[in-house]
N, C-alpha and C positions, 0 to 999 in steps of 0.2 A: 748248171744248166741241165735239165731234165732231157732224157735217152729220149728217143721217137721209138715208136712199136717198129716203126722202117729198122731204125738204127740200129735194134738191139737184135731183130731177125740176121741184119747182114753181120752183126759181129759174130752171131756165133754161127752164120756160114761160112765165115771166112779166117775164124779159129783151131784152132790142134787141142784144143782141151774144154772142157765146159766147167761150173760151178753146178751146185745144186739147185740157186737161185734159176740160172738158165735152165734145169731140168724142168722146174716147176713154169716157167713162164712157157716153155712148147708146150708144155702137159695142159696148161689153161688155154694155149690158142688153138690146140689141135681139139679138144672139148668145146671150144667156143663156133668150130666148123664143123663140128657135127660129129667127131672122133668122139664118141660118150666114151671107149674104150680102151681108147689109148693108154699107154702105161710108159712112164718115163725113169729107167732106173740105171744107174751109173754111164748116164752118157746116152744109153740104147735105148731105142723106141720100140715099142711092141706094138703094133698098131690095134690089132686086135686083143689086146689084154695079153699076150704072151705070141711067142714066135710059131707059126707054123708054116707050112711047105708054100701056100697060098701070099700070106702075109709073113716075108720072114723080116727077124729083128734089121732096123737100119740105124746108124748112129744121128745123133741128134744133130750131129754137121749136114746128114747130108738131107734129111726132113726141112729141116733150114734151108738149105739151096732149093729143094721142093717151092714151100709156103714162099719164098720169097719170090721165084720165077712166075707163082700164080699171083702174087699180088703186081706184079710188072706188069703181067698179063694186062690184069683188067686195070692200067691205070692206060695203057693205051688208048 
């Protein structure tokens, strides 16, 4: 049975560790919202292409708790 985008957002919200695969699928939805910049590397999101004081690095668990409370959002 095929994951839902819902499905696989909440699994690795709700994970202690990522794969690659999961690096690359936030790396595609956070580009598909308009993050052209995003960078996804061992786990850590750079939102702007690398960490700064503005945008600092956040792990890929909690980006996920992010994208997934905005999709709750607007299914209201």
């Amino acid at each position: 049975m095929a994951e839902t985008i819902l499905q696989r957002i909440e699994k690795i919200a709700n994970s202690y560790s990522s794969s690659e695969e999961d690096a690359k699928f936030i790396s595609h939805t956070l580009h598909l919202l308009g993050l052209k910049q995003a960078v996804v590397v061992g786990g850590i999101v750079y939102m702007e292409g690398r960490g700064t004081l503005d945008s600092p690095p956040s792990s890929i668990h909690s980006v996920a708790r992010i994208i997934l409370r905005l999709i709750k959002e607007k299914m209201k």
